[in-house]
C-alpha positions as CSV (number, residue, x, y, z in Angstrom):
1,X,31.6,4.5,-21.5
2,X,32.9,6.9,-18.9
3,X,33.5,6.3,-15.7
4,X,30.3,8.1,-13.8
5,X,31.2,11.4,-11.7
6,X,30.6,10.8,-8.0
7,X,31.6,13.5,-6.6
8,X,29.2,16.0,-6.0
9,X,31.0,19.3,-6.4
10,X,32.3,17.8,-10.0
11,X,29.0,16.6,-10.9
12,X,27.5,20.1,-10.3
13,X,30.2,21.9,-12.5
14,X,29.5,19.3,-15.2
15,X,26.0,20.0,-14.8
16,X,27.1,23.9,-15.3
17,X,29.0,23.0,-18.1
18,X,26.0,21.3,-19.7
19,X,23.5,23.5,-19.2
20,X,25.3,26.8,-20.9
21,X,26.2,24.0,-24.1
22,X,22.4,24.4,-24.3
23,X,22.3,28.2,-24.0
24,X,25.1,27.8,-27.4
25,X,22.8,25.7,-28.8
26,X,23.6,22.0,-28.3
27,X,20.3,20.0,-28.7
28,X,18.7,18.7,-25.3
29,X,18.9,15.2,-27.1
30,X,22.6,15.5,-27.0
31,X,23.2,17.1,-23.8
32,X,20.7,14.5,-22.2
33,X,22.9,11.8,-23.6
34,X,26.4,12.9,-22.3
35,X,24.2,14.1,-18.7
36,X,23.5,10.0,-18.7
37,X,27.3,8.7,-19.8
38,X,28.9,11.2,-17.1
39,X,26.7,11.3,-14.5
40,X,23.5,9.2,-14.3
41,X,20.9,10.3,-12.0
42,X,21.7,14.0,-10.9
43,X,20.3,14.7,-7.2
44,X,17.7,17.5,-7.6
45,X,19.5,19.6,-5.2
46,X,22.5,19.6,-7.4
47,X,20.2,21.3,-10.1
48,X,19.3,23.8,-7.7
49,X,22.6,24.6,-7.0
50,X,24.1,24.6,-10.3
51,X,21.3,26.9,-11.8
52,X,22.1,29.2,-8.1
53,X,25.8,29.4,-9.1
54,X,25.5,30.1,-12.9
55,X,22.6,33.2,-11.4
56,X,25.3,34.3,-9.2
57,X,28.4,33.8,-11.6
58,X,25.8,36.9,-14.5
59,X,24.1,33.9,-15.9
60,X,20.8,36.3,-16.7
61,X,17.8,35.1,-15.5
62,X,15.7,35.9,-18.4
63,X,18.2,33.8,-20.3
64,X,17.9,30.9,-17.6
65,X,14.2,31.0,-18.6
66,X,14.2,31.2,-21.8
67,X,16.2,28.3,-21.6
68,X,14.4,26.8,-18.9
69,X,11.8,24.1,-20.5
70,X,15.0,22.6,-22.6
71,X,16.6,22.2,-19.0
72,X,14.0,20.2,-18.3
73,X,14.3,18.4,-21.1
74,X,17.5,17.6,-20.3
75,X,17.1,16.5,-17.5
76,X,13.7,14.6,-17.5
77,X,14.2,10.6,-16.3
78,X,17.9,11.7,-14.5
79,X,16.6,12.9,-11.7
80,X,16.8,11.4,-8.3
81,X,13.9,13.2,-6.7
82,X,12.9,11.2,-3.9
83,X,11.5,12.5,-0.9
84,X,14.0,12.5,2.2
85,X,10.9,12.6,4.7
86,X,7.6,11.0,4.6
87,X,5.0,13.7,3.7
88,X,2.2,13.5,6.4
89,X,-1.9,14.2,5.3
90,X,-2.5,17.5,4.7
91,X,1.0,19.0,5.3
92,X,1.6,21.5,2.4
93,X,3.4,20.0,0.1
94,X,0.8,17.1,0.3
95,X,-1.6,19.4,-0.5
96,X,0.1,20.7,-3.4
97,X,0.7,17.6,-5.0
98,X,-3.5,16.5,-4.3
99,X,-3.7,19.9,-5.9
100,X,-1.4,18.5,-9.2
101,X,-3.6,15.3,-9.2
102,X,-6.3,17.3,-9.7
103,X,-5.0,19.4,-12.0
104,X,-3.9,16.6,-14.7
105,X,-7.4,15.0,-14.5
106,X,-8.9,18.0,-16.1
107,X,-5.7,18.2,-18.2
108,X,-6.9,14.4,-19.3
109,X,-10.5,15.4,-20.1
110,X,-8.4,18.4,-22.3
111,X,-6.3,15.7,-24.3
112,X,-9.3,13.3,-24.5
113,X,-11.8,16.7,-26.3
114,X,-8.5,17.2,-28.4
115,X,-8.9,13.6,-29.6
116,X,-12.1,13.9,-30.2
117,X,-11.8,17.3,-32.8
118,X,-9.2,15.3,-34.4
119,X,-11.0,12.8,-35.1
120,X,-13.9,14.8,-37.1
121,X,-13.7,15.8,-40.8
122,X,-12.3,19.7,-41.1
123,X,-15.8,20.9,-42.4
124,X,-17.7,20.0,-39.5
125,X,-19.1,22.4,-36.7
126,X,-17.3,21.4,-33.6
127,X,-18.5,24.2,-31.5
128,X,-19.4,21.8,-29.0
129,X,-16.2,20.3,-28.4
130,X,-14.8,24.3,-28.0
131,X,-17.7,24.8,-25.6
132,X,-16.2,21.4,-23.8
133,X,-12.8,23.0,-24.0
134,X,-13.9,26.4,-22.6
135,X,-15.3,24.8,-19.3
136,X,-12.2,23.0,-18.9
137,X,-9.9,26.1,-19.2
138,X,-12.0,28.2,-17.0
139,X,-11.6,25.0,-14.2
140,X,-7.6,25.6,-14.8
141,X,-7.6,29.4,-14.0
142,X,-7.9,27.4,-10.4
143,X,-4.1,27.0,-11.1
144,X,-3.5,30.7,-9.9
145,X,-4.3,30.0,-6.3
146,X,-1.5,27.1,-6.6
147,X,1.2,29.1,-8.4
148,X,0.1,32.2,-5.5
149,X,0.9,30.0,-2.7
150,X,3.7,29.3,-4.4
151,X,5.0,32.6,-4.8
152,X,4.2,34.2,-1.3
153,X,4.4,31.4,0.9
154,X,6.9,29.0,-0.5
155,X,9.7,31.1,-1.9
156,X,10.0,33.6,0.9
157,X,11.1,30.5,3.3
158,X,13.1,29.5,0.1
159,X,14.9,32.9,0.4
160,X,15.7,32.8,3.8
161,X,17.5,29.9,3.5
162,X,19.5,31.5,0.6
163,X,17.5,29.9,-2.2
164,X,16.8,32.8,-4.7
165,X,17.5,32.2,-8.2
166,X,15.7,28.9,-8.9
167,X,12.2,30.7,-7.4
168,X,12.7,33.7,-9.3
169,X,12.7,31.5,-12.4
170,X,10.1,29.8,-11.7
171,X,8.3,32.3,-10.9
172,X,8.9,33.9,-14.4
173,X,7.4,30.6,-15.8
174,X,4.0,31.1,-13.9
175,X,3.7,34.4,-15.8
176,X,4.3,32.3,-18.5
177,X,1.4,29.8,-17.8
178,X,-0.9,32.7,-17.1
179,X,0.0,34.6,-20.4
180,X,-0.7,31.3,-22.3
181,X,-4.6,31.2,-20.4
182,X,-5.2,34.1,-21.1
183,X,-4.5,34.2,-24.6
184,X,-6.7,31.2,-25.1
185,X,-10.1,32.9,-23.8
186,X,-10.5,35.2,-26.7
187,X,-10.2,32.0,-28.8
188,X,-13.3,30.6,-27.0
189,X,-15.1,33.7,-27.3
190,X,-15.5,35.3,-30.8
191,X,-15.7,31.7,-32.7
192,X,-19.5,30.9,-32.2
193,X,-19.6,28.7,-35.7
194,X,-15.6,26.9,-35.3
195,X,-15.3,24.0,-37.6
196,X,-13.0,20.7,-36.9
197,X,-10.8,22.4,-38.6
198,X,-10.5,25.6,-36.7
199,X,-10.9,24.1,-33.4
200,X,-7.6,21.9,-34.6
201,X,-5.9,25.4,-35.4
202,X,-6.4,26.5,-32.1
203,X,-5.3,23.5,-30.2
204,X,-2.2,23.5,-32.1
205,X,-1.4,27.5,-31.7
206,X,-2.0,28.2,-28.3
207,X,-4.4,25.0,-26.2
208,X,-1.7,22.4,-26.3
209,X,1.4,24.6,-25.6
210,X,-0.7,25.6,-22.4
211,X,-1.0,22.4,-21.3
212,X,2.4,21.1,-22.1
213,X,3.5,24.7,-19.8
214,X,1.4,23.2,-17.0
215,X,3.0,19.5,-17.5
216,X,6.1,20.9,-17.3
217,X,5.3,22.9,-14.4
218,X,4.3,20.0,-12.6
219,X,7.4,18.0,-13.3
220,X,9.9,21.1,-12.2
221,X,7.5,21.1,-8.8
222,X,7.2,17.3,-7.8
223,X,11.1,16.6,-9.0
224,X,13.0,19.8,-7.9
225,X,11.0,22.2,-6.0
226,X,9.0,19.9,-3.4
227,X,12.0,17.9,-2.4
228,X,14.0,20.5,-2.0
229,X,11.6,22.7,0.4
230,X,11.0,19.0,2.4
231,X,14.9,19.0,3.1
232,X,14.9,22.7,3.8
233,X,12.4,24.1,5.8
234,X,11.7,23.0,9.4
235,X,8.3,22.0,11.4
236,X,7.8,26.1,12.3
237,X,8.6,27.1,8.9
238,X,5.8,24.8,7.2
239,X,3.6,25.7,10.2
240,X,3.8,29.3,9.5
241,X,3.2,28.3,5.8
242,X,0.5,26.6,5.9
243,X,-1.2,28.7,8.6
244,X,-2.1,31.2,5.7
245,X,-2.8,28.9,2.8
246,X,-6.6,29.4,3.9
247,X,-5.9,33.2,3.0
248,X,-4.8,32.3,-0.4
249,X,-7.4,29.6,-1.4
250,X,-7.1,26.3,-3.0
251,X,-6.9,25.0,-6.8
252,X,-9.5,22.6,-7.6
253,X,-9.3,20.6,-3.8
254,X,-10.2,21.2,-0.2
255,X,-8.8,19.6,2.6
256,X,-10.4,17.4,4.9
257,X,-8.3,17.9,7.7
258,X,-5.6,20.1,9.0
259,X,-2.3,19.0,9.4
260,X,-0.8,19.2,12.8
261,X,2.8,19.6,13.5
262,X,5.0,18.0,16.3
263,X,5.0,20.4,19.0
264,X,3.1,22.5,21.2
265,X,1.8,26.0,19.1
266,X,1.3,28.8,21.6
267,X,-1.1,31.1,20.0
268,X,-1.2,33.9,22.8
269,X,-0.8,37.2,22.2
270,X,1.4,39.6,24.1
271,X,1.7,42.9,24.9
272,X,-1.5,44.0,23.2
273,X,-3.1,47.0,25.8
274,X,0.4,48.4,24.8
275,X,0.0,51.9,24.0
276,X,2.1,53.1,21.0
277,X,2.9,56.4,21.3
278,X,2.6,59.6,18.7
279,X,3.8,63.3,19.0
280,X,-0.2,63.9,18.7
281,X,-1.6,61.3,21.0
282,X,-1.2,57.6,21.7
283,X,-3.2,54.2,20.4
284,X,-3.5,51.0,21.8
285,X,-2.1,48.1,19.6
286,X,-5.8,46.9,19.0
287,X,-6.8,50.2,18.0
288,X,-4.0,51.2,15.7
289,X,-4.7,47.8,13.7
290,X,-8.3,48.3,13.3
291,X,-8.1,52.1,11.7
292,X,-5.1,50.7,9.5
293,X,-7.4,48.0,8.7
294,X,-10.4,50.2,8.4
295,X,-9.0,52.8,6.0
296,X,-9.9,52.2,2.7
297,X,-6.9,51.9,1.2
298,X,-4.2,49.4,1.2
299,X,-1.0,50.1,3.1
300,X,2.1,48.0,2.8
301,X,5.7,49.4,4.0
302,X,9.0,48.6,2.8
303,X,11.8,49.9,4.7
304,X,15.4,51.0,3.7
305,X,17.1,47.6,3.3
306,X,14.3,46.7,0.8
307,X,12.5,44.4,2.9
308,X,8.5,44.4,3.7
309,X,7.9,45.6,7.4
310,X,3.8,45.6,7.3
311,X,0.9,45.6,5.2
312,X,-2.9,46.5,6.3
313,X,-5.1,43.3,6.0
314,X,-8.8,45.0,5.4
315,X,-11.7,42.7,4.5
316,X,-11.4,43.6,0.7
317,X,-7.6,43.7,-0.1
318,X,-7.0,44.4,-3.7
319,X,-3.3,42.7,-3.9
320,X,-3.1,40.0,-1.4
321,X,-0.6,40.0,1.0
322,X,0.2,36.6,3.1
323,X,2.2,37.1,6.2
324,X,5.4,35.1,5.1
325,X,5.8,38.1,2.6
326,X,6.9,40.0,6.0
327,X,10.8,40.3,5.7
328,X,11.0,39.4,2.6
329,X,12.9,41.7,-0.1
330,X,10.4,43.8,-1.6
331,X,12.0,42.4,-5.5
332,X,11.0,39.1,-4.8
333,X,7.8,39.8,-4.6
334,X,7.2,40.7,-7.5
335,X,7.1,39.1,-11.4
336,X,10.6,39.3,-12.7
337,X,9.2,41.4,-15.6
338,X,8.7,44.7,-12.9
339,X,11.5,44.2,-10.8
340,X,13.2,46.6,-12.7
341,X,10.9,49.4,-12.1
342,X,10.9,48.2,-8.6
343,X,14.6,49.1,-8.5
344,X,14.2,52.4,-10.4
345,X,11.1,54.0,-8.1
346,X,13.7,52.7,-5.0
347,X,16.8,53.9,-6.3
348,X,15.3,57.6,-6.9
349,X,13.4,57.6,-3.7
350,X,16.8,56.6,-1.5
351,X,18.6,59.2,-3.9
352,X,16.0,62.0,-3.1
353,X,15.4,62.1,-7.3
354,X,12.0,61.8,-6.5
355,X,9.4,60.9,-3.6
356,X,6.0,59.6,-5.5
357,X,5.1,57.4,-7.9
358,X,1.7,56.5,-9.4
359,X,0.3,54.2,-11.8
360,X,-3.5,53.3,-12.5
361,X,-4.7,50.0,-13.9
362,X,-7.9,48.4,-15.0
363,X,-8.0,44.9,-12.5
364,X,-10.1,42.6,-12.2
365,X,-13.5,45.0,-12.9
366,X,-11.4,47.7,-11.1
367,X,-10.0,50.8,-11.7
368,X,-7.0,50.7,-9.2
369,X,-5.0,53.6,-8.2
370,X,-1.4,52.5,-7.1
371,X,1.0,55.2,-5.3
372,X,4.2,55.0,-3.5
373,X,5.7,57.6,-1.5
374,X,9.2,57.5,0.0
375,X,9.1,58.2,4.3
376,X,11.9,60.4,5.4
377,X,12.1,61.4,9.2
378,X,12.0,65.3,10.1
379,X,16.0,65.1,9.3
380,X,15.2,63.9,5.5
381,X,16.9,60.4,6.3
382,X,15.1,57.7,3.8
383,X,12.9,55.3,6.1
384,X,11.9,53.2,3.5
385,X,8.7,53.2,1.0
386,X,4.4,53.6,1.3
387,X,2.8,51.8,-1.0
388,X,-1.0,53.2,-1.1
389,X,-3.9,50.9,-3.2
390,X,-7.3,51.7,-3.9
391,X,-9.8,51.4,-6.2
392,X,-11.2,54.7,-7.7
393,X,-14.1,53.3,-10.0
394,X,-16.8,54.6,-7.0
395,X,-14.7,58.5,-7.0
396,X,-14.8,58.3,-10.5
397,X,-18.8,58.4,-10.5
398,X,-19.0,61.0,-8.4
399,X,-20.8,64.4,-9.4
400,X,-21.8,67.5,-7.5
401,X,-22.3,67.5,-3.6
402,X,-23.5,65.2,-1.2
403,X,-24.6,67.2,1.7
404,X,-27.5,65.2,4.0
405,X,-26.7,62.3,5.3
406,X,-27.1,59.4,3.2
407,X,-25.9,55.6,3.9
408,X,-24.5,53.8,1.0
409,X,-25.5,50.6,2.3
C-alpha cells in the first residue's frame, strides 16, 4: 500500500486529481478506494478548497453539480469532520443540526410507510398509506426555511471570507431538493384509488430519490459545511446571524432559549434625528424608513460594484430579505439557474443598452410584478440598479372609478 499523503497542499491536488477522474467517468467505487490508499481521512476543509480551486481554475459549476452527489459518494466515511469548537445551546449551527434531527425522524416514519406498501400485494388499495405519505411530505416543505437560512444568512458570511464556490453549489442542490417536492405533490393529488402497486411506482420514481436528496444534503451540512462555518466565522459574525433567524422561521423546531455570545452587544442607535437632505426637502432618518417601508412595494438597491446597499422591510414582503444579504454581491443571491440573466439585465443597464426590465409571475396565490430600473445621476453615470416588487392581483380587479371615500379595511 502507498505511503499516505501528509501534506496538505499534496493531499488537496490529489483530491483535485480525483474528483475530475469522476467527471471522465471513473466509478465513485474506484475513486473512493484509491482516496483511502493515498490519503485516508481527507480534512473537510481540504474538500472545500479543492472544489474552490477547480471553480476558480473553469471547473463549471453546473458540471461540479451535476457531479456533486458522486463526490459525496466518494468521499462518504473519509472525512475528518470534527468540530474544532464546542457548539454552545442554541448557537446556529446547534440549531441547524436540532433542525436535521428533526428532519430524519419524519424521514424515518417515510421509510417505515415505504415498508409498509411493500409489504402489500400489488392489487391492493393502499390509498391510506399515500394519504400517510402526503402528510409527511407536506411536514418536509418545513425544509425551506432551513435551506433559506442557509442561503441568506450563512453564505453571505461564507463569501466574505472568500468562500464562494462550494455555497453556490450547494445552493444549486437545494433547488434540486425543492424541484424533487414539488414534483411529488401532484402524485398525491390526482391518485384517489392507488393500489400497492402504484404507490410502489411512485416511491421508486420520484419519493425515495427525494429523500435520499435530503440524506445527502444532511451529510454535505454536518461533514463539510458546519465545520467549516465553526472555524470561519467569529462571535459578531454568528451574532449577526442568528439575530435574523427569527425573520426567516424555523424547520420543524423552536428554540427554547437564545443563545448569548461572549461579549457586551450595544444595541443603541445613533444619529437617528439626523436629517437627510433632498433637492425638494429634507426627512428625518425615522421618517424616511417608515414611507420606504410604508409604500407598497418592495424596494431593494444594488449599486455599481454589484453589491446590495438596501432593501425596504414592510410588514408583507413578497421576497424576503435578511440583513446579512446587505453587501453581499447581488449574484449570490440568487439560484445559480438566473444568475445569468442577473448578469445580462446588469451588463445592459451599466452599458446604457437598456434601463428596465420587467417580468410577472404567478407566486405563491400571487400575481407578482417584478421591475428593475438602472439609477443614473443628472450626468447619466450608472449608480447601480431598483429592484421594484408588488403584487398586482388587487389592480387587476379593478373596474371603473372609485370616487367617495371608501375604506378597504
Amino acid at each position: 500500500m502507498s505511503e499516505l499523503i501528509n501534506n496538505s497542499r499534496n493531499r488537496i491536488d490529489e483530491l483535485k486529481s480525483l474528483i475530475k477522474k469522476i467527471h471522465e467517468g471513473v466509478s465513485p467505487e474506484e475513486t473512493k478506494s484509491k482516496l483511502i490508499e493515498k490519503l485516508g481521512a481527507v480534512p473537510y476543509g481540504e474538500v472545500v478548497q479543492a472544489e474552490e480551486e477547480l471553480i476558480n481554475e473553469g471547473l463549471d459549476r453546473e458540471e461540479i453539480l451535476k457531479f456533486c452527489d458522486l463526490h459525496t459518494q466518494a468521499l462518504k466515511g473519509n472525512l475528518d469532520s470534527e468540530f474544532s469548537k464546542p457548539i454552545p445551546p442554541n448557537h446556529p449551527v446547534d440549531i441547524f443540526i436540532k433542525e436535521n434531527r428533526e428532519i430524519e425522524k419524519v424521514i424515518d416514519d417515510i421509510k417505515h410507510i415505504f415498508h409498509e406498501v411493500k409489504k402489500r400485494p400489488g392489487a391492493q388499495d393502499s390509498n391510506d398509506l399515500l394519504k400517510a405519505l402526503h402528510e409527511k411530505f407536506n411536514l418536509l416543505m418545513d425544509i425551506e426555511k432551513h435551506y433559506l437560512k442557509k442561503e441568506n444568512l450563512l453564505f453571505p458570511y461564507l463569501e466574505k471570507h472568500e468562500v464562494t464556490g462550494p455555497p453556490m453549489v450547494m445552493w444549486g442542490k437545494h433547488d434540486e431538493v425543492r424541484s424533487f417536492l414539488k414534483s411529488c405533490f401532484p402524485l398525491f393529488e390526482n391518485n384517489p384509488d392507488a393500489t400497492a402497486e402504484v404507490v410502489n411506482g411512485f416511491i421508486e420514481l420520484m419519493f425515495e430519490p427525494t429523500v435520499k436528496a435530503i440524506e445527502e444534503m444532511i451529510y454535505k451540512e454536518e461533514k463539510i459545511l458546519f465545520p467549516m462555518c465553526i472555524d470561519l466565522l467569529n462571535e459578531i459574525e454568528w451574532y449577526e446571524i442568528a439575530s435574523q433567524f427569527d425573520e426567516v422561521g424555523y424547520c420543524l423546531y423552536s428554540p427554547e432559549g437564545k443563545w448569548e455570545p461572549g461579549f457586551e452587544v450595544d444595541n443603541q442607535k445613533v444619529g437617528e434625528s439626523d436629517k437627510v437632505k433632498f433637492e425638494n426637502g429634507s426627512l428625518s432618518q425615522e421618517e424616511l424608513e417608515g414611507i420606504l417601508n410604508t409604500i407598497p412595494v418592495d424596494i431593494t438597491f444594488v449599486d455599481k460594484d454589484d453589491k446590495v446597499k438596501f432593501f425596504s422591510h414592510g410588514g408583507n414582503r413578497i421576497f424576503q430579505r435578511p440583513k446579512a444579504v446587505l453587501g453581499r454581491q447581488v449574484q449570490y443571491c440568487h439560484p445559480p439557474s438566473s444568475v445569468h440573466i442577473v448578469n445580462q439585465i446588469l451588463e445592459d443597464f451599466k452599458s446604457g443598452k437598456q434601463s428596465s426590465a420587467k417580468f410577472w409571475i404567478n407566486f405563491q396565490g400571487m400575481y407578482v410584478h417584478i421591475a428593475y430600473y438602472a439609477v443614473r445621476n443628472s450626468e447619466g453615470e450608472y449608480l447601480g440598479a431598483l429592484e421594484v416588487t408588488q403584487d398586482i392581483n388587487e389592480y387587476k380587479k379593478l373596474e371603473g372609478e372609485r370616487r367617495i371615500l371608501q375604506y378597504d379595511n
